[in-house]
C-alpha positions in Angstrom: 0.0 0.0 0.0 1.5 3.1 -0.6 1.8 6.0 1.8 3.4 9.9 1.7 5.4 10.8 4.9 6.8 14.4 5.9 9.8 12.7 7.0 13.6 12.7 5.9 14.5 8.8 4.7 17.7 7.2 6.3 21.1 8.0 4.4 21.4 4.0 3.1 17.4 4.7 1.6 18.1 8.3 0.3 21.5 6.3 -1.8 19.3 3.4 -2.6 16.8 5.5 -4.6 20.0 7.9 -6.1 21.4 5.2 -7.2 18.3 3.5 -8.8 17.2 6.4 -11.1 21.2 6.9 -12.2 22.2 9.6 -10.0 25.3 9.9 -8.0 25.3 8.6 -4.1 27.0 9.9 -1.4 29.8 8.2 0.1 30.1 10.5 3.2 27.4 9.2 5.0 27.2 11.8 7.7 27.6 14.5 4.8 24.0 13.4 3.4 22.5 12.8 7.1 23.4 16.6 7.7 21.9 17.4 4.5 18.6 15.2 4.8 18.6 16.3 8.9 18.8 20.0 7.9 16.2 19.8 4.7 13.2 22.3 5.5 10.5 19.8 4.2 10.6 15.8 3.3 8.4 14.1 1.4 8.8 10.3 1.3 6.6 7.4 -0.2 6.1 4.4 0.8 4.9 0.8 -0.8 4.5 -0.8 2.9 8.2 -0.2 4.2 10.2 0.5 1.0 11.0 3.7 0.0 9.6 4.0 -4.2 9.9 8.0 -4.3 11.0 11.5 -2.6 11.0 15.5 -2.5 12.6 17.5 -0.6 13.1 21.4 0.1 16.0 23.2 0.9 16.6 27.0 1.7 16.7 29.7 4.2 12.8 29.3 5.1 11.8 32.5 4.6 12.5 33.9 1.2 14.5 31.1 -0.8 13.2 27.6 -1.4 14.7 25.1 -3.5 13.2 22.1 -4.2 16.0 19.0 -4.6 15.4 15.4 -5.1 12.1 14.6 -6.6 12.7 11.4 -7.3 10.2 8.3 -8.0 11.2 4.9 -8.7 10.8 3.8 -12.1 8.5 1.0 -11.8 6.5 3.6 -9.7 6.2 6.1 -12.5 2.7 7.2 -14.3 0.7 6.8 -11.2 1.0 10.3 -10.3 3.5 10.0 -7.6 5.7 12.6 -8.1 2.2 14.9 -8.9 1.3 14.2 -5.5 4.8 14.9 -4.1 5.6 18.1 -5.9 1.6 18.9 -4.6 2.8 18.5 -1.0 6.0 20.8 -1.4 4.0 23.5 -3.2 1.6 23.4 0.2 4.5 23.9 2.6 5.7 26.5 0.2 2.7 27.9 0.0 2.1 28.0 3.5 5.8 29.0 4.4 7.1 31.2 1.8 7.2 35.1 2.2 6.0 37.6 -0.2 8.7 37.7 -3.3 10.2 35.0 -2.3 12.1 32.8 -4.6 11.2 29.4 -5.2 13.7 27.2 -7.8 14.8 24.0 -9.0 16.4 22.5 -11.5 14.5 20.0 -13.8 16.1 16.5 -15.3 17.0 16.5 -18.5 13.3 16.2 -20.4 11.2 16.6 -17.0 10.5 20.3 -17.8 6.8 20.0 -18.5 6.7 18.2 -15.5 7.6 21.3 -13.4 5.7 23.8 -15.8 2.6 22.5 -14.5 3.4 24.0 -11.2 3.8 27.2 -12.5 7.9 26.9 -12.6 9.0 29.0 -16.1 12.6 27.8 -17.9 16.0 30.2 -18.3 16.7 31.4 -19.9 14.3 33.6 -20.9 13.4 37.1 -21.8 14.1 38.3 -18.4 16.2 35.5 -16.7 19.7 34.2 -18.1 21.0 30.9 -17.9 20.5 28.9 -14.7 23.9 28.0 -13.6 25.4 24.8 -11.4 28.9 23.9 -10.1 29.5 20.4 -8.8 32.3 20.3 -5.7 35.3 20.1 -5.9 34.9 21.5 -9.5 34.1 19.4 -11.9 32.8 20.9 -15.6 
């Protein structure tokens, strides 16, 4: 049965899924539990006790949200899991967020409509430039 938590997952669950949609893990385990422990907002899901997707937000609280790590498993996908994920975040936004304050993510490679339908707009554009990323210790 599946179920949506506001929690963080563990660090071994959080690599787990990483590493089952192609993304990097974390060796330093207590680098990710910081990271995980000092998220604003978790969203997990659940089929019984497995972990099959998550979202979480990072930021200042206040005026700068990012959302990081909406992930769902692939056999999970097209049963609007990570609809009802990004829903949640956008409801703790909502309910958290200040006036003008800044809200961003960056979208998978092809996921962009995804995150259009929540009202997120692409760089650049006729008023934004480029969104830009560095990956530590400075890779290219």
């Amino acid at each position: 049965m599946i179920s949506y938590h506001q929690q963080a997952p563990t660090v071994a669950e959080y690599n787990h899924l990483r590493d089952h949609v192609g993304w990097s893990t974390y060796v330093d385990a207590d680098a990710a539990a910081y990271g995980l422990e000092h998220s604003l907002f978790h969203v997990t899901v659940r089929d019984g006790d497995e972990l099959i997707g998550m979202g979480r937000v990072i930021g200042d609280g206040a005026i700068t949200f990012y959302i990081q790590d909406v992930i769902v498993r692939e056999d999970y996908r097209g049963q609007g899991i990570g609809k009802a994920i990004m829903e949640r975040i956008m409801i703790y936004i909502a309910r958290t967020a200040t006036e003008c304050a800044v809200v961003g993510l960056f979208a998978a490679k092809g996921k962009e409509a995804f995150y259009e339908r929540f009202d997120f707009i692409g760089r650049p554009n006729e008023a934004l430039g480029k969104g830009m990323i560095q990956f530590w210790p400075g890779e290219k």
